[in-house]
Structures are given as structure tokens and as C-alpha cells.
C-alpha positions as CSV (number, residue, x, y, z in Angstrom):
1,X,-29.3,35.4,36.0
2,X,-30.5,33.5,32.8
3,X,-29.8,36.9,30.8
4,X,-26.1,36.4,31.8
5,X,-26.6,32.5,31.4
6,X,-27.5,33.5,27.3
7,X,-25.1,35.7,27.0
8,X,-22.3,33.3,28.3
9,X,-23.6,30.4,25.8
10,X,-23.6,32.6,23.2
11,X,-20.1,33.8,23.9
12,X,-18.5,30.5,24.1
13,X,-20.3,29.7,20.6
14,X,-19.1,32.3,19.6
15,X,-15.0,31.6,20.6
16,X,-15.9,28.0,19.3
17,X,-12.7,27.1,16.7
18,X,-14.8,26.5,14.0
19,X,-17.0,29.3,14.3
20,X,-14.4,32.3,14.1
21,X,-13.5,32.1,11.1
22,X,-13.0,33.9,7.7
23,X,-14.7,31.3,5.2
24,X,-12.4,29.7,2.7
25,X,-13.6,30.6,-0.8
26,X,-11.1,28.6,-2.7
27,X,-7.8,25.9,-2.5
28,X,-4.7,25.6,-3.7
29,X,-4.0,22.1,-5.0
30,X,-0.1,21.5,-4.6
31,X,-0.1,18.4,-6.9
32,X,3.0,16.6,-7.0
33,X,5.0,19.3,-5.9
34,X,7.7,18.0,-3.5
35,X,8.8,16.4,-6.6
36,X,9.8,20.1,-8.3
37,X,12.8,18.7,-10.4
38,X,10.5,15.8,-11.8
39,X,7.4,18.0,-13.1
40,X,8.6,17.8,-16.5
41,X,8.8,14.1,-16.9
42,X,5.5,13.6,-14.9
43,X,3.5,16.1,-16.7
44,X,4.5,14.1,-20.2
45,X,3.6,10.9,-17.7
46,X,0.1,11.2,-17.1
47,X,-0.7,13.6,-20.1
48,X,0.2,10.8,-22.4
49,X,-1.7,8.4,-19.7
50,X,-4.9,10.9,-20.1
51,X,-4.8,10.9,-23.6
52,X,-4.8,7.1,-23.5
53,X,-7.2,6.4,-21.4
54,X,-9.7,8.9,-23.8
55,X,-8.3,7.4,-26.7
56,X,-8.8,3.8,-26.1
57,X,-12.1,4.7,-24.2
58,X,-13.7,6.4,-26.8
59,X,-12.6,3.6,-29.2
60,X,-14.4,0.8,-27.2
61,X,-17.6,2.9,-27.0
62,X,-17.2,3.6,-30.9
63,X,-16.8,0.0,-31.9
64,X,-20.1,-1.6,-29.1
65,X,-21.9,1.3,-30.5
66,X,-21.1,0.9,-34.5
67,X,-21.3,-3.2,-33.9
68,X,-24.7,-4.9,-33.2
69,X,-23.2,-8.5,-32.7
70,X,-21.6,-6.2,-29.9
71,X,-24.4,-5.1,-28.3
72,X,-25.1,-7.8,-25.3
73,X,-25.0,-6.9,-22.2
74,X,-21.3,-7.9,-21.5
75,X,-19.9,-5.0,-24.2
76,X,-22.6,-2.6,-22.7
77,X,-21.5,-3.2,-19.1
78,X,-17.9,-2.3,-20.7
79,X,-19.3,0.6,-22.6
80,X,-20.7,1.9,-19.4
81,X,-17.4,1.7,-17.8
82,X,-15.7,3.2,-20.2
83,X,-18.0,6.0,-19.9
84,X,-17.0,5.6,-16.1
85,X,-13.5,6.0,-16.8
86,X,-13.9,8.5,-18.9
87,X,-15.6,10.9,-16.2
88,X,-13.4,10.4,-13.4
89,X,-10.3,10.5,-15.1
90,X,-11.3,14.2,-16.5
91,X,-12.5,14.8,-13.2
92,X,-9.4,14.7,-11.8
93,X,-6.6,15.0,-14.4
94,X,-6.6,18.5,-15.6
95,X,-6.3,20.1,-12.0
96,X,-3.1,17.8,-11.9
97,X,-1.9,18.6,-15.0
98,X,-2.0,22.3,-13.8
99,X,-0.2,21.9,-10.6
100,X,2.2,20.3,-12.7
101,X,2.8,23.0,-15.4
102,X,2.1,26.1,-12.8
103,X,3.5,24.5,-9.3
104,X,0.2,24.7,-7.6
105,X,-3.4,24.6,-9.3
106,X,-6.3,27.0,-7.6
107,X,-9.9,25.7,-7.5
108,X,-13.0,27.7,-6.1
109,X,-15.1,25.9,-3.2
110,X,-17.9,25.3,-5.2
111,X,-15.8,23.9,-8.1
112,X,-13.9,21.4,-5.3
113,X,-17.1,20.2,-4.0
114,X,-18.7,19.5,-7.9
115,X,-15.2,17.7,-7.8
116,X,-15.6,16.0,-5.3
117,X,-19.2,14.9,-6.0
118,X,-18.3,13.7,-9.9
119,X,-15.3,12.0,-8.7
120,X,-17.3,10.0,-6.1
121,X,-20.3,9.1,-8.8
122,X,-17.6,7.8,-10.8
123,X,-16.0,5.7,-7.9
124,X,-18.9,4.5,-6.3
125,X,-20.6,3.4,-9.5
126,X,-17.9,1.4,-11.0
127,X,-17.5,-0.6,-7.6
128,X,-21.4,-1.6,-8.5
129,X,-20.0,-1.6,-11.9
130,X,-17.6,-4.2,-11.4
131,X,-20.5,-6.6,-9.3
132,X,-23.0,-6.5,-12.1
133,X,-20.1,-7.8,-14.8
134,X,-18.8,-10.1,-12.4
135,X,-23.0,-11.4,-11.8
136,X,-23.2,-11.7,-15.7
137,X,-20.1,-14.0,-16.2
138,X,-21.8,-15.7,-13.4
139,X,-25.1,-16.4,-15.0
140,X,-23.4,-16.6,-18.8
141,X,-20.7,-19.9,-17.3
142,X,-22.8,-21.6,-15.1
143,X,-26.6,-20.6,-15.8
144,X,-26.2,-20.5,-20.0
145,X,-29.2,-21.9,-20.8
146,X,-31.2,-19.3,-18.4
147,X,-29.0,-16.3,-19.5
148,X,-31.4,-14.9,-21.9
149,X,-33.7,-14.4,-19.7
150,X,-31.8,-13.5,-16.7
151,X,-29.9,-10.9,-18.9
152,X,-32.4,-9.6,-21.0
153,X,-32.6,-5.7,-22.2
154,X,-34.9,-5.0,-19.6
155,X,-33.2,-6.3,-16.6
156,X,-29.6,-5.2,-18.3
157,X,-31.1,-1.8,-18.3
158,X,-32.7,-1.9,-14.8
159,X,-29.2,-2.6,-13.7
160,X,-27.4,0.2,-15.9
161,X,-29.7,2.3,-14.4
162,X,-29.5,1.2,-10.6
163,X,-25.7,1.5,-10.8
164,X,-25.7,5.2,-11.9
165,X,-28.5,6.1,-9.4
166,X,-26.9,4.2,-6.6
167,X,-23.6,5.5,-6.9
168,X,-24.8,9.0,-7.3
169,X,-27.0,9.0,-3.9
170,X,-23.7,8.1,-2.1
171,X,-21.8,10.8,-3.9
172,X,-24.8,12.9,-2.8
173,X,-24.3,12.1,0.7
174,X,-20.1,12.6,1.0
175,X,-20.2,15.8,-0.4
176,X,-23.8,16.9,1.5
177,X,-22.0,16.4,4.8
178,X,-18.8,17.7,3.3
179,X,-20.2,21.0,2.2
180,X,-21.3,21.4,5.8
181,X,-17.7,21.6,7.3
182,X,-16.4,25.0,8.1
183,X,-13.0,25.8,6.4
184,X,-11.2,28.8,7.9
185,X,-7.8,28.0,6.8
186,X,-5.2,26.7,5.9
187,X,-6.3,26.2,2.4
188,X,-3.7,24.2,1.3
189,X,-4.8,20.8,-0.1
190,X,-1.8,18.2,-0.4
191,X,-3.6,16.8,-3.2
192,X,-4.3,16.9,-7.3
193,X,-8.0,17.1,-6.9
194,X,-10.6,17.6,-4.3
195,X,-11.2,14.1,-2.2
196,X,-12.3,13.8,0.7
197,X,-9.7,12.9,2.8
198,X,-6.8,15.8,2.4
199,X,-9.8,17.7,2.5
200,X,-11.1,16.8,5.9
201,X,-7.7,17.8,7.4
202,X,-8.0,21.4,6.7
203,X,-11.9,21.8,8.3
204,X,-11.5,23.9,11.9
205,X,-15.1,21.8,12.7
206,X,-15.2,18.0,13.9
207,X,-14.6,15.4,11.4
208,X,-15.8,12.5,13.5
209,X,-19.4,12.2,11.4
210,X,-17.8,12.7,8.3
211,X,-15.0,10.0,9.2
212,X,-17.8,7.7,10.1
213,X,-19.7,8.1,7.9
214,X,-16.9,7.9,5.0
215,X,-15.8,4.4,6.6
216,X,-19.4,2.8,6.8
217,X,-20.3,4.0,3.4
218,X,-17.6,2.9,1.9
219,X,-17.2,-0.9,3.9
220,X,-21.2,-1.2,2.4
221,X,-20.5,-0.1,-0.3
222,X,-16.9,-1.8,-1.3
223,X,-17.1,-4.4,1.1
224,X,-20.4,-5.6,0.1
225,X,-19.2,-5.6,-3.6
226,X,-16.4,-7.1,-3.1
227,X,-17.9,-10.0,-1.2
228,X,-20.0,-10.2,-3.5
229,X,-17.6,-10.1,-6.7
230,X,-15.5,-12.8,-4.7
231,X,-18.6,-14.9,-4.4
232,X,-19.6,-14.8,-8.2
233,X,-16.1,-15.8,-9.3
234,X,-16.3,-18.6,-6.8
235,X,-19.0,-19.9,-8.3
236,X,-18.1,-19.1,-11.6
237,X,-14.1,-20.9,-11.1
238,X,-15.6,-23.8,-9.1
239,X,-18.1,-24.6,-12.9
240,X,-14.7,-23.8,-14.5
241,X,-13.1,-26.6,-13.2
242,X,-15.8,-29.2,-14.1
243,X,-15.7,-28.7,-17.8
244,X,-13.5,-31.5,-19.4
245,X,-12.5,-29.7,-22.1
246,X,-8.9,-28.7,-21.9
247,X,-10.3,-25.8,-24.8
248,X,-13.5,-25.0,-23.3
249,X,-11.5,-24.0,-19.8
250,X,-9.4,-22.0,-21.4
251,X,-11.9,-20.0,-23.3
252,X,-13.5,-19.7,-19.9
253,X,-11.0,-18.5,-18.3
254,X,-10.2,-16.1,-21.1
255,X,-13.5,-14.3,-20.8
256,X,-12.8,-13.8,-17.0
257,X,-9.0,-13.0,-16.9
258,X,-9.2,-9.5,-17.9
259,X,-12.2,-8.5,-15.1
260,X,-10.2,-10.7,-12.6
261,X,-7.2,-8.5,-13.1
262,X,-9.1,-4.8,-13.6
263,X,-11.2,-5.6,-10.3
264,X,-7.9,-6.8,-8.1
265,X,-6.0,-3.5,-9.3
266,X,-9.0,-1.4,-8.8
267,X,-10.1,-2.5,-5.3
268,X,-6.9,-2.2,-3.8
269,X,-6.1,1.2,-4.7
270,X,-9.8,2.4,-4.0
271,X,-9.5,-0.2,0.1
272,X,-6.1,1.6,0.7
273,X,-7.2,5.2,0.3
274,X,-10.6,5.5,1.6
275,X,-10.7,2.2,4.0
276,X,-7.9,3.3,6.8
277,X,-7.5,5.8,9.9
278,X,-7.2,9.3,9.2
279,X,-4.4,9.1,12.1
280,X,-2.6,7.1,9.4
281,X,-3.2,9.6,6.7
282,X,0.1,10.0,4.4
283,X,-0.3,12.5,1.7
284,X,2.6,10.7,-0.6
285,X,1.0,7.5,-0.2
286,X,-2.6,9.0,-1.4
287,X,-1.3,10.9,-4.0
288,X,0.5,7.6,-5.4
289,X,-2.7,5.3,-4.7
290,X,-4.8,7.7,-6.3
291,X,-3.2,8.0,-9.7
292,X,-3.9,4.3,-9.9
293,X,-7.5,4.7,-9.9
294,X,-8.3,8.0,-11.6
295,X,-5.0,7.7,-14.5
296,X,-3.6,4.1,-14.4
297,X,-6.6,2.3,-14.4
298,X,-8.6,4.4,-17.0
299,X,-5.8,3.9,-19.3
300,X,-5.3,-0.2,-19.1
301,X,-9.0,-1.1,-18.9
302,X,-9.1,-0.6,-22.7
303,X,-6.0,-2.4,-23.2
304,X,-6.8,-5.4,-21.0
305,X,-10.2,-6.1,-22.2
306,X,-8.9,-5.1,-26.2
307,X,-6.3,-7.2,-26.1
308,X,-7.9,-10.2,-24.3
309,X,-11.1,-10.4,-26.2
310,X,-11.3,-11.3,-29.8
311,X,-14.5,-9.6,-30.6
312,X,-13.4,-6.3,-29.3
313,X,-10.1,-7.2,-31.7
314,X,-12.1,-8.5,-34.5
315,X,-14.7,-5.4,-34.3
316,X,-11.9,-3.0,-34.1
317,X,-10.3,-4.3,-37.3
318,X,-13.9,-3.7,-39.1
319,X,-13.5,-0.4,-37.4
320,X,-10.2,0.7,-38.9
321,X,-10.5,-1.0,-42.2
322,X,-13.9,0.8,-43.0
323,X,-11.6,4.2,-42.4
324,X,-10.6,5.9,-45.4
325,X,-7.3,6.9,-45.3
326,X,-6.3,10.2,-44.6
């Protein structure tokens, strides 16, 4: 009788959904590719996007590094997302690019779930990213006197440091308890690159831990910071607001203006791709919300902050007049 028992348990494993299966060694990205007639004008879209974003991202990095009077902790916060930028935008581009010029783009398993895992580092790390600049303005506007100390090289470099580590233990988790999903096809990802999302449709196991888990990480994670960004700003608008000055509001403002604008643009697109139901799940509607955050963004940070801050200008004209000419 308990022979037969075993042998029935281990026949039902065995006829589980996820368990028969032929193990999926790589995807097929389809990229953009209900939009056949357009892949011309798209490829020359992000490509010159790409380029910009590595461009004007390299550029910052060259000028904070080649600058001294650049290097506070402000311009190393910005060289640090730059670096951010950088990364996750070569993450992710290429793979589009591909799908773009070939139809469809292949990537191996393993290769998806590195993707995966860089991507998210990058993600999760500028969210921190973004709270740490937003905590600086905060103690620069309405702590000045106490900002040396607050901000000096040891704590900027504790935080530099927590921000990487922090973001890549989440990254470590996401794709840990992706990797464990069985994939027995379809292989088809209605992506550009390997998230987690498209990629939870296709696994023949349950989803419901991963979906969990994505949602609670990521309400901690970007709701926290975000709360906490909100909260700095706050405080930072309400000191604003008692300075007499008509000038000295202005230059206030000025210094927070471009972070304001890079953190709204960059929340929203990360809240409405990771923070919803995966009933809800629309592959156009990903695809679109995801170029904002791995192309869009990337490419207007350095603009934004360049063009809004006139020691990043001023340091950039050093820059290019100390070039000799070609």
C-alpha cells in the first residue's frame, strides 16, 4: 500500500506542468517588431539616442574627473549616475538594436539572466541614487553651515558605496528567484531585453512568489525612496520660500530644477512597469515605458543637468578649449 502510495506521488510530480518539460536554453527577443514598416526610422531613433547618452555621459564623468573645484559630492553623485546610465543603457540597447536590424534578436539563458541582473543593479541603485542627491540638496539649502561635515569624503563615500551594494543585493535576489523558474516554452519574449516581467509569462512553474516578491521589493524599495525624495524637497522648498532674496530663490531653485525634473520622469516610467498586476500586463505599453528609462532618460540627464548648471557649462568650456584642434 505505501509502495503504491510513492509511486502515485511520484507520478503526479512527475505529470506536474512545469516538470515535463524540455528546458529552454535560449530566447528570442522580438523587439519592436509589430512595427516592421518603422524599423528603419527607429533603429536611427535610439541609435542616435545610445550614442547620446554615451556621449554626453562620458563627457560629464570627463569634466568632474579633469576639474577639482568639481569634485564635491554633488558632481560625484552625478558622476556616479552617469556611470548608472551608462550601464543600463548598454545593458539593454544593443539587444534592441539587433531586433531592429535582424527582426528578432537571440540571447542564451545564462546571458538573459546576467541581463537581467545588470539591468536591475542599475535600476535599483539609481532609485537610492536619486534619494542621496535629493538628501544633499537637503543638507546644502537648509543645513549650509553643517554641510561640511554632514557631507564630508567619508560619509559621501559610505553612501557611494551603500548605493551600489544595496542595489546589487536586490538585483541579487530578482534574478536568484528568477533563475529558479522552469521554462519549457514558448521562448518568445515580447521584449528588447530580458526583464522580469515578459519574462515571468513564459515560466510553465508558479509565478505567485516571484510576483510578490517583485511588488514588495520594489514598493520598499521605490516607495520608500520616493517618500523619502518627496520629503527632502519638502523641506528643502518650504527654506526656499523663506529666503527674501528674489536672486537667492532663484539660484535655489536652479540647483534643484534639473533633479526635480530627472526624478519625476524617472519614477514614473520605473512605478508604471514594475508597480501594477501582471493581469494588467500590456507588452506595447512596457516596451514604450521602458525606452524611457533605459534610452530616454540616459540621454537627457546630461543635457538637463549641463544645460541647467553653470559649473558643469563653465568646466566644459575649459574642457573643449584645452582641446587642440584636430
Amino acid at each position: 500500500m505505501a509502495s503504491a502510495l510513492v509511486h502515485a506521488w511520484e507520478d503526479f510530480q512527475l505529470h506536474l506542468p512545469w516538470r515535463n518539460h524540455t528546458s529552454v536554453s535560449e530566447f528570442v527577443l522580438q523587439g519592436f517588431s509589430e512595427y516592421t514598416r518603422a524599423h528603419g526610422f527607429l533603429f536611427c531613433l535610439f541609435l542616435a539616442l545610445y550614442l547620446l547618452a554615451l556621449v554626453g555621459n562620458l563627457l560629464i564623468t570627463a569634466v568632474v574627473w579633469a576639474n577639482p573645484g568639481l569634485h564635491m559630492p554633488m558632481y560625484i553623485f552625478l558622476v556616479n549616475l552617469a556611470l548608472l546610465d551608462m550601464v543600463g543603457s548598454s545593458t539593454a540597447v544593443p539587444t534592441l538594436l539587433e531586433a531592429l536590424a535582424m527582426g528578432a534578436s537571440t540571447i542564451s539563458f545564462p546571458a538573459c539572466m546576467t541581463q537581467v541582473f545588470v539591468f536591475s543593479w542599475t535600476l535599483g541603485s539609481e532609485l537610492l541614487l536619486f534619494t542621496v542627491m535629493a538628501y544633499d540638496r537637503y543638507v546644502a539649502i537648509c543645513h549650509p553651515l553643517h554641510y561640511s561635515s554632514r557631507m564630508s569624503p567619508w560619509a559621501c563615500g559610505m553612501l557611494v558605496s551603500g548605493i551600489w551594494v544595496v542595489g546589487m543585493l536586490d538585483s541579487i535576489l530578482h534574478t536568484a528567484m528568477l533563475a529558479r523558474l522552469s521554462f519549457c516554452g514558448p521562448n518568445t519574449i515580447n521584449h528588447f531585453f530580458c526583464e522580469i516581467p515578459p519574462i515571468l509569462l513564459l515560466s510553465c512553474s508558479p509565478t505567485q512568489v516571484n510576483e510578490l516578491m517583485t511588488l514588495v521589493t520594489d514598493l520598499s524599495l521605490g516607495g520608500t525612496n520616493f517618500l523619502l525624495t518627496l520629503v527632502s524637497y519638502g523641506c528643502v522648498i518650504a527654506s526656499i520660500l523663506r529666503i527674501r532674496s528674489a536672486e537667492g530663490k532663484q539660484r535655489a531653485f536652479s540647483t534643484c530644477s534639473a533633479h526635480l525634473i530627472v526624478v519625476s520622469m524617472y519614477y514614473s516610467a520605473v512605478f508604471c512597469a514594475y508597480i501594477s498586476p501582471s493581469a494588467s500586463y500590456s507588452p506595447e505599453k512596457a516596451k514604450s515605458i521602458a525606452v524611457l528609462y533605459s534610452l530616454v532618460s540616459p540621454a537627457l540627464n546630461p543635457l538637463i543637468y549641463t544645460l541647467r548648471n553653470k559649473d558643469v557649462r563653465a568646466a566644459l568650456q575649459k574642457l573643449f578649449a584645452r582641446t587642440p584642434a584636430l
